[in-house]
C-alpha positions in Angstrom: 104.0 76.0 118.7 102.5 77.9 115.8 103.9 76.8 112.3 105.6 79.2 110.0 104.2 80.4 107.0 105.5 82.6 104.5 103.8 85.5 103.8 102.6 85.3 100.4 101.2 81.7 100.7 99.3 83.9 103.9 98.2 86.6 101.7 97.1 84.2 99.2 94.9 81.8 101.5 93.2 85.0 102.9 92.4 86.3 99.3 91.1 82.6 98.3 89.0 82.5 101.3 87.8 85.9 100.5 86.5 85.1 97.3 85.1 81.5 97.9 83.2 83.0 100.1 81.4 85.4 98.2 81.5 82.9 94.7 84.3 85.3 93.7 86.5 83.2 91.3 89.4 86.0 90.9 90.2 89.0 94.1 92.6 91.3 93.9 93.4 94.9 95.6 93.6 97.9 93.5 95.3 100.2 96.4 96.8 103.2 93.9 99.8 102.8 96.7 101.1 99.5 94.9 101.7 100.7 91.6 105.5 101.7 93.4 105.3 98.1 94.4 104.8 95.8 91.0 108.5 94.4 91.1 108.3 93.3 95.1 104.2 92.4 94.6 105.8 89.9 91.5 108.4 88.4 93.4 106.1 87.3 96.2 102.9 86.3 93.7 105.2 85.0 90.5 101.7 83.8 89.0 99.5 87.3 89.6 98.5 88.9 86.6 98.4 92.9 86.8 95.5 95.5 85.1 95.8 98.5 84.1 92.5 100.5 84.0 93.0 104.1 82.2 89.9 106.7 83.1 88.7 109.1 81.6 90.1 112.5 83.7 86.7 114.2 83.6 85.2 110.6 84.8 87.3 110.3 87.8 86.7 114.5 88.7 82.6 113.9 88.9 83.8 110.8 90.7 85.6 112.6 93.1 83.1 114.8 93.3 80.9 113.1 94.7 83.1 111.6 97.7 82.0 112.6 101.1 84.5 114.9 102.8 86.8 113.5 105.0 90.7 113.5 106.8 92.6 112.7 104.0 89.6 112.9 101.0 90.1 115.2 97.9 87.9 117.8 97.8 86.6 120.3 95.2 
């Protein structure tokens, strides 16, 4: 029978795997979607640190600019 194993601990192994792979000492997701999601995110990764990056609006526009079109893709 398979073992249980919580979630987080899951999460975490796949993230440290992820980055010892690629010499990556620190990985993280930066999914806009989990901003609503900092107070569940900290009680299953007590120890994660969270950054908060501020751009420039006019950065991000010629950013988005440059995206290719797509379902679901801002377009200008």
């Amino acid at each position: 029978p398979l073992a249980q194993v919580p979630y987080s601990h899951f999460v975490s192994v796949a993230f440290d795997l992820y980055g010892e792979a690629r010499g990556i000492r620190r990985v993280g997701e930066k999914a806009p979607q989990y901003l609503r999601r900092l107070r569940v995110l900290n009680g299953l990764f007590p120890e994660t640190r969270f950054v908060h990056i501020i751009r420039d609006g006019r950065d991000v526009a010629l950013s988005v600019s440059e995206w290719r079109k797509g379902p679901g893709v801002a377009r200008h």
